[in-house]
C-alpha positions in Angstrom: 102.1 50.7 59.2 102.7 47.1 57.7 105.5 46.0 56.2 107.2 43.4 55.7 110.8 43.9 53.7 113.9 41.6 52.8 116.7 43.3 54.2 119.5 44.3 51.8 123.0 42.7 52.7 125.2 45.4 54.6 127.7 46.9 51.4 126.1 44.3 49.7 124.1 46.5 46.7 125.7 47.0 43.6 125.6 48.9 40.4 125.0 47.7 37.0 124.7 50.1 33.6 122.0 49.4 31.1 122.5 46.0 29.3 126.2 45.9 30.8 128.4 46.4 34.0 131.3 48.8 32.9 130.5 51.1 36.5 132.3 51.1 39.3 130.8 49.0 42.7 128.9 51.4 44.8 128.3 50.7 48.7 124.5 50.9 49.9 124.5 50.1 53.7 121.1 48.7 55.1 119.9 50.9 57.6 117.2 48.4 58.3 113.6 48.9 59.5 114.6 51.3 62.6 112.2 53.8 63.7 115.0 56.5 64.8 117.6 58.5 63.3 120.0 59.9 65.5 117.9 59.6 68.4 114.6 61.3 66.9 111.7 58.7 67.5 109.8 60.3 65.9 111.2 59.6 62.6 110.5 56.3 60.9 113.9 55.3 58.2 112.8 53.6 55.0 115.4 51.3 52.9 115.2 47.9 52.0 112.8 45.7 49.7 109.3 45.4 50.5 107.0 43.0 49.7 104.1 44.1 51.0 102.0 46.9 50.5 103.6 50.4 52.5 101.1 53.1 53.5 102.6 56.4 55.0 101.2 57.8 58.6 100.5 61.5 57.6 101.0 62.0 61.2 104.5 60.1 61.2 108.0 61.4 59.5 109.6 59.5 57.2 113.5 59.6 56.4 115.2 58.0 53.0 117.8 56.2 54.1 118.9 53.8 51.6 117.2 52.3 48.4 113.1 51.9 49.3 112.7 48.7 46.4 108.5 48.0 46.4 108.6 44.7 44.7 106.0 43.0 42.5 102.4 42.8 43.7 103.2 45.7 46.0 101.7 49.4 46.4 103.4 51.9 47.8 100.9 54.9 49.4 101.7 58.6 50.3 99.1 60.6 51.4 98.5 64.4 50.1 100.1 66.7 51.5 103.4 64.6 53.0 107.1 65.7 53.0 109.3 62.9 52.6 113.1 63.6 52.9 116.5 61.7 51.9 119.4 61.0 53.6 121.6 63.3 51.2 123.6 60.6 50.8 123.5 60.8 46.6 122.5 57.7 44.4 122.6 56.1 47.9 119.1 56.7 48.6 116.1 56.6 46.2 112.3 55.0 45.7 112.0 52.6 43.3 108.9 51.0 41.7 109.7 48.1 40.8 107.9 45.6 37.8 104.5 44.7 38.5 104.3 47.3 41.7 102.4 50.1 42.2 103.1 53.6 43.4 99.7 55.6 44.4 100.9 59.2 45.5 98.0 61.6 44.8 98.4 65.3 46.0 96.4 68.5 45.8 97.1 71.7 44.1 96.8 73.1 47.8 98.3 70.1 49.2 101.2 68.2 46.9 103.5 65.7 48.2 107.1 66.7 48.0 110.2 64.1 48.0 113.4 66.2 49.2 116.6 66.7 50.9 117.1 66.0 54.8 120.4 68.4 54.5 120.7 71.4 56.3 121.6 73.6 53.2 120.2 71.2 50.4 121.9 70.6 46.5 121.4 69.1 43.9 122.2 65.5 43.3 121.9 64.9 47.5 119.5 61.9 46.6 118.6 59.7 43.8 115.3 60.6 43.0 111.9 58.4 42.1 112.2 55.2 40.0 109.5 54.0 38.0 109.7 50.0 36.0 107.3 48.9 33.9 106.4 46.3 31.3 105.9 48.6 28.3 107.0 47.7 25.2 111.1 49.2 24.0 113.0 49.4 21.1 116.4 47.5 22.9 114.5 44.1 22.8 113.1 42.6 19.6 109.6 44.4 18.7 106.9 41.9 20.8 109.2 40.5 23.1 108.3 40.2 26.3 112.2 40.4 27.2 113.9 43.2 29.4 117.0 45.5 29.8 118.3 46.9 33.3 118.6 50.0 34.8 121.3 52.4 35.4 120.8 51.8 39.2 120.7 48.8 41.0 119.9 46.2 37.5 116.2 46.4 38.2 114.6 45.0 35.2 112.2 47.0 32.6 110.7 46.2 29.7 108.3 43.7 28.1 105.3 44.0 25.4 102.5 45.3 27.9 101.4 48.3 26.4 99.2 49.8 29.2 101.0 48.6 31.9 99.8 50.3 35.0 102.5 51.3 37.2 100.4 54.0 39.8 99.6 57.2 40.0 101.9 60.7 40.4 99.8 63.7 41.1 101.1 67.2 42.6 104.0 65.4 43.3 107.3 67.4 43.9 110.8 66.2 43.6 113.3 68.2 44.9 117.4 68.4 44.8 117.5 65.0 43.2 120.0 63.3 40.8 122.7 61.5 42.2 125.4 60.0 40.4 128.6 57.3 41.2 130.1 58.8 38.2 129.7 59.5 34.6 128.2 56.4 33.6 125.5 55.6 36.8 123.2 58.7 37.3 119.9 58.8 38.0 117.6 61.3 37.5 114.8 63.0 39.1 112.0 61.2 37.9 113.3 58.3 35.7 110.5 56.2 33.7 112.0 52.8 32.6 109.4 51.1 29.9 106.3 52.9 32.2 102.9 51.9 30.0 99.9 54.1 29.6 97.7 52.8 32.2 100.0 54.6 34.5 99.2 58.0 35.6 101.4 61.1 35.8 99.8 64.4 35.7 100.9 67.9 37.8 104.8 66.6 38.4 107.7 69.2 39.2 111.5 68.4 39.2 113.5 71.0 40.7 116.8 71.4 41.1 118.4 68.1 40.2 121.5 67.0 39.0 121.2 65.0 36.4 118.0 64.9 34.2 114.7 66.1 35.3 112.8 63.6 33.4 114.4 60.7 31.9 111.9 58.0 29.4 113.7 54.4 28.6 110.9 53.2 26.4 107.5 53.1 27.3 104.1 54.8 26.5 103.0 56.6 29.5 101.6 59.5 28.8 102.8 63.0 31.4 100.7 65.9 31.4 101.4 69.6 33.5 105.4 68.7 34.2 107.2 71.5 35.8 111.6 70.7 34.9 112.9 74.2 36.6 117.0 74.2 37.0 118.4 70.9 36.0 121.7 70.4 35.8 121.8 68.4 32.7 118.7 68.1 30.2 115.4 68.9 31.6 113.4 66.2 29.5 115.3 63.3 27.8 113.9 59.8 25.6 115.3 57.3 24.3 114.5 53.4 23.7 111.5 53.8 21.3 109.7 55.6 24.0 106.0 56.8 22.1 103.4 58.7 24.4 101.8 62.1 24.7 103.5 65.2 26.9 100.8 67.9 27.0 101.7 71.3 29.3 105.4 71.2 29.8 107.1 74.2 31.3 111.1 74.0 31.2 113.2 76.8 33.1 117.0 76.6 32.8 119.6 78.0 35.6 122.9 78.8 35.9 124.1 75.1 35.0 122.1 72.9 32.2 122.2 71.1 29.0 119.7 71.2 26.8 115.8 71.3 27.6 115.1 68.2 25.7 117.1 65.7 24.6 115.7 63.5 22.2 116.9 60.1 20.8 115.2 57.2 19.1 116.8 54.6 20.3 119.9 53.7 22.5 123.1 54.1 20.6 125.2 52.1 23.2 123.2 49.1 22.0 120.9 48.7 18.8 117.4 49.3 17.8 116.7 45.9 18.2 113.0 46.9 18.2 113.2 48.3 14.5 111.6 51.0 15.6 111.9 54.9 17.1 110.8 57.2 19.7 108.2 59.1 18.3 105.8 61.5 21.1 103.2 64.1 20.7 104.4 67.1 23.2 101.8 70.0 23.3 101.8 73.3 24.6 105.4 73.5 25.7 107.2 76.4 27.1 111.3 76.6 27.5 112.9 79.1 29.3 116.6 79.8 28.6 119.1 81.7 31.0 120.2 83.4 27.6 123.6 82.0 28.0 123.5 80.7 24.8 123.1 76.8 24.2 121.1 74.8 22.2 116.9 74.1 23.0 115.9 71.3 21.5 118.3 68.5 20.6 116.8 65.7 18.3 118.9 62.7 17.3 119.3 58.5 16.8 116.4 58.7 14.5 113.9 60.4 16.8 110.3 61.0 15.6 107.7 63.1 17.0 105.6 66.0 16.8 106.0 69.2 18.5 103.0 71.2 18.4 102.3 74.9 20.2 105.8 76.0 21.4 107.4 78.8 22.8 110.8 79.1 22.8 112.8 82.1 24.7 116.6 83.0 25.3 118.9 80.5 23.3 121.3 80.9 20.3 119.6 77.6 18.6 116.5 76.2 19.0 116.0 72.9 17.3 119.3 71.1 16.8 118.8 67.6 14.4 121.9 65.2 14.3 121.7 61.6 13.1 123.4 60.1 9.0 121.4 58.4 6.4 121.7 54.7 7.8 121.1 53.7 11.3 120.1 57.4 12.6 117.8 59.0 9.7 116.6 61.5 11.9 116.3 63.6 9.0 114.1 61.1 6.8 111.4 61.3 9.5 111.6 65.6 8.6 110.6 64.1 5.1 108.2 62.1 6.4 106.9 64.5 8.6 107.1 61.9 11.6 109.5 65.1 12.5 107.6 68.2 12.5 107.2 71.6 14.9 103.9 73.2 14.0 103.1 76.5 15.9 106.0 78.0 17.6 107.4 81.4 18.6 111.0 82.1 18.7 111.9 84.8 20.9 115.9 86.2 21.4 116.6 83.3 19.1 119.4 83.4 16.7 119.1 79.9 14.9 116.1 77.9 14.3 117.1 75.1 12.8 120.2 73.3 11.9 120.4 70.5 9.8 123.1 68.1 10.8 121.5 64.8 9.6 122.4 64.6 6.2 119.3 64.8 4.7 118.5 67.7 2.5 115.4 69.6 3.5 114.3 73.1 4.2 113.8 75.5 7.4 109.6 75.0 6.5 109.8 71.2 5.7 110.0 70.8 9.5 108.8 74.1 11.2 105.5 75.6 10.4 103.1 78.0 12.2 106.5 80.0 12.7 105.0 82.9 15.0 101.5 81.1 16.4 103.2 79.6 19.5 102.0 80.6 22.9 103.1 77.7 25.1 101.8 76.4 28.1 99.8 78.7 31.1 102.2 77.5 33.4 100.9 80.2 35.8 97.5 79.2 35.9 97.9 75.1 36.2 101.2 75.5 37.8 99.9 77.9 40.9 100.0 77.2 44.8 102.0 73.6 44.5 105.3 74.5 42.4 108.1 76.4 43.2 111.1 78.6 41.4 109.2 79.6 38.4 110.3 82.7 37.3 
């Protein structure tokens, strides 16, 4: 295995929130390039920035121990069929891709790469998850720019005006008991995907059991086909930033704890749509799963555009939930304009369909038609022999 890496100052990393630092200082020790961990030789630690390319041995174990930073110019390669675990040390540990590097971790259905907990008796949030940057266009710069924003975790920079950006490949990858946080403010999320463009491929992906969001989009326009979001402590699928791509074959299952399944917003309301424009996705064939504890599905707000199209919604007191006013959040103009629309869905054990809190005036089938034709995703058929927890 080659690599060569910058080593990280002991209690040296810090945190930094999007655009601004108003978290509190985290400590990320180095645990270097040592090939033990507690006396196992076998087991080869990973933290620190690398800056050349870093090929797992399938025959060797790897252990998180620390943030893995591939900088740009650099791939970063997993076989099919790996197990790579964190140290469940929280938002301590976690992979990130940085801008202009590469992640190439292709899996099997019979043979999919998993990124999990080293604990004994694993939970959520014990690690940080998988990072993606990329130089995709997003709405918090000025439309065209090639400027960038920071990340929640560690500053790393995202954005810029290259629409197919080509960050790597993600297929039958597994990310498990992900999601750590430093507090309210500094979480990440199981699979977070910071400005990631379309040349970028991410295709068979499950997050289960995280703590924060299973899937999080700053921006961007890659497109994610068969995701898998099963017990997530907070939303399951969240956007914001102006992200615009396609999600095609997305099964959601909530648990005892959750928020919503997706959260949607067109921009980021802590800042300004700078861009001057909104998130606006295709999803397809989409199946949520509620734990009929009431709750809302589907939150849409800050202006967020998109089309929602074949959708089967089970188990919640409301389904579609649309906030936003009639100036800087018209979520409700893009109903009118159908930029907003659900077309084929089915509603089962669920009291409210739609409520209206963007101050537009429009009606139930001004945004929902098809009310009945919905039939989801075939999770069992695509999702079969490399997921787990599906119900």
């Amino acid at each position: 295995m080659k690599n060569k890496f910058l080593l990280l100052g002991i209690m040296a990393a810090f945190f930094v929130s999007c655009e601004k630092d108003d978290t509190a200082t985290i400590i990320i020790n180095d645990y270097g390039n040592s090939n033990n961990n507690g006396g196992n030789s076998a087991t080869i630690n990973l933290s620190g920035v690398y800056t050349e390319d870093l090929t797992l041995d399938p025959a060797s174990e790897y252990l998180i121990t620390g943030p893995v930073l591939m900088a740009s110019g650099t791939t970063l390669t997993i076989p099919a069929g790996m197990t790579i675990k964190a140290q469940p040390v929280g938002v301590n540990a976690y992979i990130a891709i940085q801008q202009g590097a590469q992640i190439n971790a292709v899996g099997t259905a019979s043979n999919p790469i998993v990124f999990t907990s080293n604990a004994g008796s694993p939970s959520s949030g014990d690690w940080g998850g998988l990072v993606i940057c990329g130089r995709a266009p997003i709405n918090s710069t000025p439309d065209g720019s090639a400027d960038t924003s920071t990340s929640e975790v560690g500053g790393l920079s995202y954005g810029g005006n290259i629409t197919a950006d080509n960050s790597g490949s993600l297929q039958y990858v597994r990310i498990e008991y992900a999601g750590g946080a430093i507090d309210g403010n500094a979480e990440l999320n199981g699979l977070s995907l910071y400005a990631v463009g379309n040349a970028t491929v991410i295709d068979y992906v499950q997050i289960f059991e995280g703590s924060d969001d299973g899937v999080e989009f700053f921006g961007g326009t890659v497109n994610v086909s068969h995701l898998v979001v099963v017990n997530s402590e907070d939303d399951s699928v969240d956007w914001t930033e102006g992200y615009i791509g396609n999600l095609t074959d997305v099964y959601v299952q909530h648990g005892a704890s959750h928020d919503k399944a997706f959260e949607c917003d067109g921009y980021n309301t802590d800042f300004s749509n700078e861009g001057g424009y909104f998130s606006a996705p295709n999803v397809t064939n989409v199946t949520i799963a509620g734990a009929n504890d009431g709750g809302e599905a589907v939150r849409l707000r800050a202006g967020t555009q998109g089309i929602f199209t074949n959708v089967l919604i089970a188990d919640f007191d409301e389904a579609f939930d649309l906030d936003g006013d009639t100036g800087s959040n018209p979520t409700g103009q893009g109903v009118i304009d159908d930029l907003l629309q659900v077309i084929d869905v089915t509603f089962n054990s669920v009291t409210t369909k739609l409520n209206n809190g963007t101050g537009y005036t429009f009606t139930e089938a001004d945004f929902i038609s098809g009310d009945g034709n919905g039939t989801g995703t075939d999770v069992a058929t695509w999702g079969a022999g490399w997921t787990v927890g599906i119900n």
